[in-house]
N, C-alpha and C positions, 0 to 999 in steps of 0.2 A: 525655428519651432518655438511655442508659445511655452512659457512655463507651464501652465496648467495639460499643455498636452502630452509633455512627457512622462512617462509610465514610470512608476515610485511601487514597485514589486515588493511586499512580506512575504520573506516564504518562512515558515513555523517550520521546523526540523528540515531548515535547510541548507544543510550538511547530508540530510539522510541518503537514501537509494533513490526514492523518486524524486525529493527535493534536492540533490546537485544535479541530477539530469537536467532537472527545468532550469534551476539555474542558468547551468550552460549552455541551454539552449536561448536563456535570454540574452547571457552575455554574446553570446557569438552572431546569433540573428537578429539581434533587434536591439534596438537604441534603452532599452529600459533600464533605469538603477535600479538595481538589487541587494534585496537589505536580508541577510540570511540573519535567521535567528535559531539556536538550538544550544541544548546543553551537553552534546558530545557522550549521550550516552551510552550511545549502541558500539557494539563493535565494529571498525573499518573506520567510522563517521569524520575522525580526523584525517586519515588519511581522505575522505571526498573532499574536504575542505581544504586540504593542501592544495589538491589539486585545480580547485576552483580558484585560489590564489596565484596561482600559476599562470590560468587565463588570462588574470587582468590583474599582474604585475604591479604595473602604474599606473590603474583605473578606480577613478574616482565614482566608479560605477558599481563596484563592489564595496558594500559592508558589513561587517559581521559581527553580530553579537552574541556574546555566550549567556545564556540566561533560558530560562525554564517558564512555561505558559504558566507555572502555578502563581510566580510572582506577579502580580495585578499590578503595579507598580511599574515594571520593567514594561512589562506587556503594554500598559496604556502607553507608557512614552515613545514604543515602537512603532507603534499604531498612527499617532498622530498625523504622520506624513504620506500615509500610506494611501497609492488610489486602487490597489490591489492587494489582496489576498489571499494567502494561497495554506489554509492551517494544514499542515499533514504532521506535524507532530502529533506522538499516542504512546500510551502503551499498548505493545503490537499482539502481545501472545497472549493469547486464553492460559496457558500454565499458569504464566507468575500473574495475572487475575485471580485466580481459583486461590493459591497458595497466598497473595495478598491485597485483596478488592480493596481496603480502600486505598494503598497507591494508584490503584487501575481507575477508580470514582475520580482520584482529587487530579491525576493528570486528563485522564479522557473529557468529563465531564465539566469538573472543574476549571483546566484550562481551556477548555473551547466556547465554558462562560466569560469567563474573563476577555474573550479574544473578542465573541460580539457584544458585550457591552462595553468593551472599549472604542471599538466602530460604531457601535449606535450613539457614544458620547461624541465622538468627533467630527459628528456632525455635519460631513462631507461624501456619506455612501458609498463606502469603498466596495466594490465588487468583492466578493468572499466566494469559493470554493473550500467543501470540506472533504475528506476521504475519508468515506465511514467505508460498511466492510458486509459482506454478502450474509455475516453470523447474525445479522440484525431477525434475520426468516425464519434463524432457527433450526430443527431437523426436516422442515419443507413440510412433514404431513402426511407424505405420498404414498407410506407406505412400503411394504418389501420388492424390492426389486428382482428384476431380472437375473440373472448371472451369465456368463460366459466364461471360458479359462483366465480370463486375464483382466475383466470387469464387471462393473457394472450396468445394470441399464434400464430402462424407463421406457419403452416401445411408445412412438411417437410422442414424446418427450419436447419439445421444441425450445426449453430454455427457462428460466424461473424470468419472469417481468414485476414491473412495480407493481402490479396489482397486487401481489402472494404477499398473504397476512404477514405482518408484524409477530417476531413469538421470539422474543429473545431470551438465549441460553446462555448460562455462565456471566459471571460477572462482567466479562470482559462482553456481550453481545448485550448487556442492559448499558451498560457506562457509553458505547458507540451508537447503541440505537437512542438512547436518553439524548447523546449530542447531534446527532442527525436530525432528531425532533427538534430540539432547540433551533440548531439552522433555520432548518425549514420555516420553523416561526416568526422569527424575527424577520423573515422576508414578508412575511402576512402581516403582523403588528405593527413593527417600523418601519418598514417599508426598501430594508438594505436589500440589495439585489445579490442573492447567495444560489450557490447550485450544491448541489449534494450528490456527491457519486459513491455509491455501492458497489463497492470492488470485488470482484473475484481475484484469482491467484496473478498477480503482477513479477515481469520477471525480465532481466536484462542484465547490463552490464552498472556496477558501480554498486551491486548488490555483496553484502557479506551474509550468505544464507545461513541460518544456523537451523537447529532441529525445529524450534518451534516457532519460525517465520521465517519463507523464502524456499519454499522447501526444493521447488526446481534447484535452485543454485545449489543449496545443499546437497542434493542426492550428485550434483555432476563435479561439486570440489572435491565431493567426497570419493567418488568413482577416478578422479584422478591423482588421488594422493593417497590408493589403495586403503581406504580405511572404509570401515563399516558404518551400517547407518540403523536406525530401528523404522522396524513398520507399524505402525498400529493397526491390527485390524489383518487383514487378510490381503491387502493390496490393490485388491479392484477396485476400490476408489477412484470415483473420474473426479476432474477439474476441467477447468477451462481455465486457458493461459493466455496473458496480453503482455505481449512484448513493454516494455515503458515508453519504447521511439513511440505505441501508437496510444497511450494514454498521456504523452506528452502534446498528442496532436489534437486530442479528444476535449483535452484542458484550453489548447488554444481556441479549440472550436466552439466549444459554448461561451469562453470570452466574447470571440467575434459574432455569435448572435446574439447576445443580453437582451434584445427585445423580445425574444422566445422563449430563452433559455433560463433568465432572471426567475426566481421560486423553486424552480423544478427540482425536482431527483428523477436519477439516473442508473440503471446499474447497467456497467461498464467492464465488458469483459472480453476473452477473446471468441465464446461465443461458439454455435456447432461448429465451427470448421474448425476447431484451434481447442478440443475439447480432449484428452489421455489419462488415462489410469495410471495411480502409481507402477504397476506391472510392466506397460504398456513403455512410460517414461524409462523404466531402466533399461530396456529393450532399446530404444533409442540411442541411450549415453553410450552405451555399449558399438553401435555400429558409428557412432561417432569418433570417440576414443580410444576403443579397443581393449577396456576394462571394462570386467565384469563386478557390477557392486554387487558387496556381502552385504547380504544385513540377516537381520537376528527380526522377529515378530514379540511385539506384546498384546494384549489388549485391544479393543478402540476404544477411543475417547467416548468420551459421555456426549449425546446430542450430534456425533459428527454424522454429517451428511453422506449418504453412499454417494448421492449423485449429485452437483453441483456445476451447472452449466450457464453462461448469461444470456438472456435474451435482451440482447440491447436494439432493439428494433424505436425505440421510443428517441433513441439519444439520433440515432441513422435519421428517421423523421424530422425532429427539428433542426439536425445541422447539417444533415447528410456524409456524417461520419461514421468508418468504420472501420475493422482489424484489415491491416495492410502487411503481418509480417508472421510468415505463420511457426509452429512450437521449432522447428527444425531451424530454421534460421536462429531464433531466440537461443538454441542451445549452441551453435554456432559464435553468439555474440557472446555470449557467458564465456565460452573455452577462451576467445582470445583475450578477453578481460584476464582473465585467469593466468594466460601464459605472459601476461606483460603485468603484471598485479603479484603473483603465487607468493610471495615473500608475505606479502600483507594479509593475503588469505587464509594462507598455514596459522599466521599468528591466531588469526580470528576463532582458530580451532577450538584450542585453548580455553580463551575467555568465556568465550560463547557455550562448552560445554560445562565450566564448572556455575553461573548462571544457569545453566537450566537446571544442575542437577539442585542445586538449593530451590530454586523454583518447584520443582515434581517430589523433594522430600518430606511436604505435608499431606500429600494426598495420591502418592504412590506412581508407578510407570504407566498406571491405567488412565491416568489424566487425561 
């Protein structure tokens, strides 16, 4: 194999939940170096990256740098060798946005400048994927919904597509949608071949869910280690859920069409068949594991969406992908994470609740 054809992988918070899956999935299936970069700040993230050391022991195919997209400096020297890109570092939660925007500006925004115009300086057109986030649309528009016992609903409904305006809410929905334009751009100006996915609710194993990101995992560590959770809102709230095995397949697929795929966004979910109400979810965990989660109700959040479902019919079109694993297997893959992980999990309890509580003590539980 030629030097220039072997694959030189950046994954940006690759340590995280969806960057050690991809990882792994490059170490194990495919010939590519993998150069993980992240500052280990979430909770769980060392424990992925142990694990990912594990894989490849005595593989000079793994490397890992501890460092932060803020530093331009770090960032450019990562970049240089890179024929791929893959940023999913962020800050994840609309809270600690609200309670501190510019941390949420200088990492969202600011790091994901740094990351292309380190690529446009290098000169060599690295493929770039970004993970923006479904908050880019807003509260949709759509007005008062439907109800039933245990949700919401939108009578013929079919999915929110890229066409549905731009209307970003909270800090954290202007700093991801500001970087998803960014992307986008630079594939028009410079010409770097970047794709943009708009995510709904991603969920599998290698996740440490906490209240205010990851909320499936959440509600079933929480359901299994009998402790209580909070609702916002009244619980009918729908999502749509995508396993990460099939946004890991989603990332490989618009790699392998770049002739179609190069510019484009995407939103990327699991779409009507794989779409549940908070209500509906705990119903679920419940005939899975045979705990009933408690929780306690606040408020809703400002701007949050009753009904949030993906219509990825655009991404199916040009690569001919789509959701292969549906919520019940997902929550299946979570438990066993769980029953072979729980030690690391319980920890994550902790951290992750006194973080958020400093997070929601500027602007209340109605966050």
């Amino acid at each position: 194999m030629k030097e220039q054809d072997i694959r030189s992988v950046l994954i940006f918070g690759g340590a995280g939940f969806v960057g050690s899956n991809l990882a792994h999935h490059l170490l194990t299936g495919t010939d590519a170096n993998v150069h993980v970069f992240d500052n280990l700040s979430r909770p769980g993230v060392s424990h992925n990256l142990d694990w990912l050391r594990k894989i490849a022991p005595n593989s000079r195919r793994l490397r890992v740098t501890l460092g932060d997209t803020r530093d331009r400096d770090l960032v450019s020297r990562a970049v240089v060798q890179a024929t791929e890109i893959y940023h999913l570092a962020a800050q994840v939660a609309v809270t600690t946005s609200i309670a501190d925007p510019r941390l949420d500006f200088d990492v969202n925004l600011g790091g994901t400048f740094n990351i292309l115009d380190a690529a446009r300086r290098s000169g060599h057109q690295p493929f770039i994927l970004f993970t923006s986030t479904n908050k880019v649309y807003g509260d949709l528009g759509f007005g008062p919904p439907v109800f039933t016992k245990t949700r919401y609903t939108y009578p013929g409904h079919q999915g929110v597509s890229e066409s549905q305006p731009l209307d970003f809410h909270s800090p954290y929905g202007c700093s991801k949608g500001a970087a998803d334009q960014y992307v986008h751009d630079f594939a028009r100006i410079y010409h770097l071949p970047t794709v943009v996915f708009r995510m709904s609710c991603i969920a599998g194993p290698r996740q440490f869910g906490t209240e205010d990101q990851g909320w499936v995992a959440h509600f079933l560590y929480s359901a299994l280690q009998q402790q209580s959770v909070v609702i916002y809102g009244d619980g009918r709230q729908v999502r749509d859920v995508l396993c990460v095995y099939d946004l890991i397949r989603a990332i490989e697929a618009v790699r392998n069409n770049l002739h179609t795929t190069q510019g484009e966004i995407y939103n990327v979910g699991g779409g009507l068949a794989n779409n549940i109400s908070l209500l509906d979810l705990m119903r679920e965990i419940h005939k899975l594991t045979g705990h009933q989660l408690e929780y306690v109700r606040e408020e809703c959040r400002p701007a949050d969406q009753p009904v949030y479902i993906t219509n990825y019919n655009k991404i199916h079109r040009h690569t001919g992908w789509q959701p292969q694993i549906s919520i019940e297997q997902t929550l299946e893959l979570l438990r066993e994470f769980w029953e072979e992980n729980r030690d690391s999990i319980a920890n994550r309890s902790a951290t992750s609740a006194a973080a958020f509580a400093m997070a929601t003590e500027f602007f209340g539980r109605a966050g």
